[in-house]
Backbone as CSV, one residue per row, in Angstrom:
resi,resn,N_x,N_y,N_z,CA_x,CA_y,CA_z,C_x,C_y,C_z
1,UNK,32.180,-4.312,20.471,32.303,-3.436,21.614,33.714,-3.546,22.159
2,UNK,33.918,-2.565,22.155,35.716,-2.181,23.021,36.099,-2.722,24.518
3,UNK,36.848,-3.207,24.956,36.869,-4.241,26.076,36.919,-2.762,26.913
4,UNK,37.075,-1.359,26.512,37.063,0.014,27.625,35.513,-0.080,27.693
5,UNK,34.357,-0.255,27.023,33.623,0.263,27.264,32.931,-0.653,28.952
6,UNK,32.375,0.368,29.438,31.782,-0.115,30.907,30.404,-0.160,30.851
7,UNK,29.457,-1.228,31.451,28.368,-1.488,31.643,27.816,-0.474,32.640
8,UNK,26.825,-0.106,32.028,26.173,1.195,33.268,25.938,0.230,34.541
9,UNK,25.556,0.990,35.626,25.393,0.158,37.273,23.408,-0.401,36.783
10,UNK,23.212,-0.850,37.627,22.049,-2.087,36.929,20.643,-0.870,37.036
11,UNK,20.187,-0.074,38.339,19.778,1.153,37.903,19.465,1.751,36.613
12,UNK,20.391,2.485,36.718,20.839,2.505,34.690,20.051,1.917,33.970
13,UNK,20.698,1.088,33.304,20.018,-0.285,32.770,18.524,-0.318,32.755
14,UNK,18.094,-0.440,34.376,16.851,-0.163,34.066,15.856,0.629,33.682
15,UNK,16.365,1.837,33.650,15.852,2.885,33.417,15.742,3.333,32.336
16,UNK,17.096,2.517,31.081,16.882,2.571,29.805,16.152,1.524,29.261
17,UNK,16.066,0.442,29.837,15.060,-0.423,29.443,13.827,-0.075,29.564
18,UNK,13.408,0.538,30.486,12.338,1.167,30.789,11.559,2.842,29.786
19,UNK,12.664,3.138,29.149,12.750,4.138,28.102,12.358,3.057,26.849
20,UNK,13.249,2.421,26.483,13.203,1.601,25.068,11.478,1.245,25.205
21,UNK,11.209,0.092,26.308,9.679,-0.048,26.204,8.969,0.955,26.220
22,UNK,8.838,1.761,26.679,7.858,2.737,26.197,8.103,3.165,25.174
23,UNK,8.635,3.847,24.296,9.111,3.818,22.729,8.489,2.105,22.207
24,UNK,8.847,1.465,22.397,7.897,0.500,21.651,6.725,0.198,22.100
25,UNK,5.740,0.793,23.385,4.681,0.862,23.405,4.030,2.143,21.977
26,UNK,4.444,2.712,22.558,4.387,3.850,21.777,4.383,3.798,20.202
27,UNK,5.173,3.101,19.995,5.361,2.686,18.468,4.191,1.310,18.306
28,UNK,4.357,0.969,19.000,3.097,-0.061,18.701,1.648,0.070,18.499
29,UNK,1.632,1.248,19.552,0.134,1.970,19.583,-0.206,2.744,18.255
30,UNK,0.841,3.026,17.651,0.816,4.290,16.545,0.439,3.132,15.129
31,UNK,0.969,2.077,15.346,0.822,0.926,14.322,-0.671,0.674,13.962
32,UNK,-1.137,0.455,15.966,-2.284,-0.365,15.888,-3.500,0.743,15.225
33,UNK,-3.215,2.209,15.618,-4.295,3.378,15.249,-4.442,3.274,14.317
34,UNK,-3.396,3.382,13.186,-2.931,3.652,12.042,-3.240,2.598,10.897
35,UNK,-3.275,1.783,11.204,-4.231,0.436,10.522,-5.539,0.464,10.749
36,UNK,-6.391,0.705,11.852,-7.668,0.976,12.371,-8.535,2.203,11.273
37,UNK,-7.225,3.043,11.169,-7.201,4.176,9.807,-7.663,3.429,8.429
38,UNK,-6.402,2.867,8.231,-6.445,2.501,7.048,-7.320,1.279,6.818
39,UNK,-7.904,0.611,7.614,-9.139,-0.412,7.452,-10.511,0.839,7.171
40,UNK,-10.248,2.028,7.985,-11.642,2.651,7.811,-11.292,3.181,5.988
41,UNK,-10.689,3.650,5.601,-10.569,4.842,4.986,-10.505,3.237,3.387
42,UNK,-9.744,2.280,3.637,-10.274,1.008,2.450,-11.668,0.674,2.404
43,UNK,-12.471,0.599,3.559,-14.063,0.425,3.449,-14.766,1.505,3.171
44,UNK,-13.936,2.394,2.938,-15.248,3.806,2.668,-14.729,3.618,0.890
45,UNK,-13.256,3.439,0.846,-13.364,2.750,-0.584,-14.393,2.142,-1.674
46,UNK,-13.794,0.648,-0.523,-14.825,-0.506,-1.289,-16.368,0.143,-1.737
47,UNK,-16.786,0.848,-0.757,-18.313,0.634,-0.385,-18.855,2.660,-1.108
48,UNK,-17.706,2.868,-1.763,-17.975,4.056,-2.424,-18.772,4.603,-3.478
49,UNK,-20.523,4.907,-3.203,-21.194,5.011,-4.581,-20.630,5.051,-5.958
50,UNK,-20.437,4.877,-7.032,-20.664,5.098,-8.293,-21.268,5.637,-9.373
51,UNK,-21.222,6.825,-10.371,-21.661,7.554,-10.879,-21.181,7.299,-12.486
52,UNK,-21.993,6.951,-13.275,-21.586,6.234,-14.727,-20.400,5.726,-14.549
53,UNK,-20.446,4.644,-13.720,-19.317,3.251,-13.122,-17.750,4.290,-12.904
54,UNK,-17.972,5.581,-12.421,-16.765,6.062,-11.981,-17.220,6.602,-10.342
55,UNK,-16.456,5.621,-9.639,-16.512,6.166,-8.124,-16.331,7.782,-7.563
56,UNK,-16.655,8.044,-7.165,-17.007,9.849,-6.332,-16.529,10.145,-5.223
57,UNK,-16.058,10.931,-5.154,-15.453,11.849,-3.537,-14.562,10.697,-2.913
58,UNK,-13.776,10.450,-3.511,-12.650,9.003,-3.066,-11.308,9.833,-2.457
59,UNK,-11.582,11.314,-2.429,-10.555,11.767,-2.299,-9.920,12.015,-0.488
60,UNK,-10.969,12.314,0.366,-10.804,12.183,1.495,-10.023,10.601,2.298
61,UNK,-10.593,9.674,1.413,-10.744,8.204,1.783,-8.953,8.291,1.217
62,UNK,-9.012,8.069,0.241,-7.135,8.205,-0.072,-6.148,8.936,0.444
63,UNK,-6.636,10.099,0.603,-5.340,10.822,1.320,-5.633,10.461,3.254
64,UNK,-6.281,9.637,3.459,-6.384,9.081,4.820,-5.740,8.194,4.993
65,UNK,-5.829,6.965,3.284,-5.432,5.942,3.634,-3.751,5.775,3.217
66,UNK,-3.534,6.755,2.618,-1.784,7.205,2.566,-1.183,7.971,3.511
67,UNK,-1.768,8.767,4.418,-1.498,8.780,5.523,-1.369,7.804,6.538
68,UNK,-2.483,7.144,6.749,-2.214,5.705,8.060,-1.089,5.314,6.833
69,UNK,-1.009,5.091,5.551,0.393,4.159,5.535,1.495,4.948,5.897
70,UNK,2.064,5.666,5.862,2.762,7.011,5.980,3.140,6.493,7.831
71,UNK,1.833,7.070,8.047,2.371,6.868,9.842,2.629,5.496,10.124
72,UNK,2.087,4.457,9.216,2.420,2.925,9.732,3.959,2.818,9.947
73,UNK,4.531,3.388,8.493,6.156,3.244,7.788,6.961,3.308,9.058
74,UNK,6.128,4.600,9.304,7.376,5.958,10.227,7.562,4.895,12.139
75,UNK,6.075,4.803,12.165,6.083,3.819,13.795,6.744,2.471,13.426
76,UNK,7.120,1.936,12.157,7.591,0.762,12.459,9.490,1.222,12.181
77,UNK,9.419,2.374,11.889,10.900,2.474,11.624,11.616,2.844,13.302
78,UNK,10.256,3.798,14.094,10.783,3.721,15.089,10.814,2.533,16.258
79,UNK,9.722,1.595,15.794,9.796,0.136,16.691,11.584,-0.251,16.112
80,UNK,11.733,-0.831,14.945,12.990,-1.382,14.003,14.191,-0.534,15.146
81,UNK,14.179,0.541,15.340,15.329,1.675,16.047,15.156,1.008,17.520
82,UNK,14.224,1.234,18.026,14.200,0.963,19.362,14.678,-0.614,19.948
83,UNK,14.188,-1.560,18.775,14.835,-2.776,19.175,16.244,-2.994,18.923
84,UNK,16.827,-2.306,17.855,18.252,-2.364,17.782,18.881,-1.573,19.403
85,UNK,18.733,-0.917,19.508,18.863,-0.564,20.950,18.703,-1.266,21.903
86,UNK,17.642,-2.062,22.111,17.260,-2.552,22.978,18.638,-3.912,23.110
87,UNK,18.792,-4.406,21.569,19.707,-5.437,21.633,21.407,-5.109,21.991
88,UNK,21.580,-3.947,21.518,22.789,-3.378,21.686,23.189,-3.056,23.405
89,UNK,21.979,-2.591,24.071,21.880,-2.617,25.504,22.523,-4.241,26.296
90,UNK,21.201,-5.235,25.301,21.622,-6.454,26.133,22.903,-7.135,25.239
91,UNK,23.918,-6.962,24.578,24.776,-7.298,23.719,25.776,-6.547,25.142
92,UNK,25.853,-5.190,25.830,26.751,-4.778,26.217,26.406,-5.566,27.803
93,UNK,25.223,-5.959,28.351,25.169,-6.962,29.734,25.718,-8.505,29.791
94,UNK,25.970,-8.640,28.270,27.096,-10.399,28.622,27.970,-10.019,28.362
């Protein structure tokens, strides 16, 4: 950081701190759904009748459970973003 750059007034500050956490509520919540997903959509897996030892209608259950991974990826890329921020914030308060 450039010895020009200036620390916002403490206000500020809080108000982006107060932005960043919610973005990582937010991202956290999307984690926790999104696994809740993909626990349902692996047990409809596991527990999927069989028809001359080839499992049936698996197709709903997969494209659910590549989705929750999909949205897991995406909420943890935006948690990963939001904490670099968050540190770059407190990197510019010492």
């Amino acid at each position: 950081m450039s010895s020009a750059a200036k620390v916002p007034p403490r206000p500020a500050v809080t108000v982006v701190m107060d932005k960043i956490d919610s973005v990582l509520r937010t991202a956290l919540g999307g984690i926790q759904t999104n696994l809740r997903k993909l626990h349902d959509a692996a047990n409809e897996i596991a527990t999927a009748p069989a028809h001359d030892a080839e499992p049936t209608e698996l197709d709903k259950a997969l494209v659910d459970a590549l989705e929750a991974q999909r949205a897991i990826e995406a909420s943890a890329v935006v948690m990963r973003r939001a904490d670099q921020a968050l540190g770059t914030l407190l990197d510019a308060l010492r």
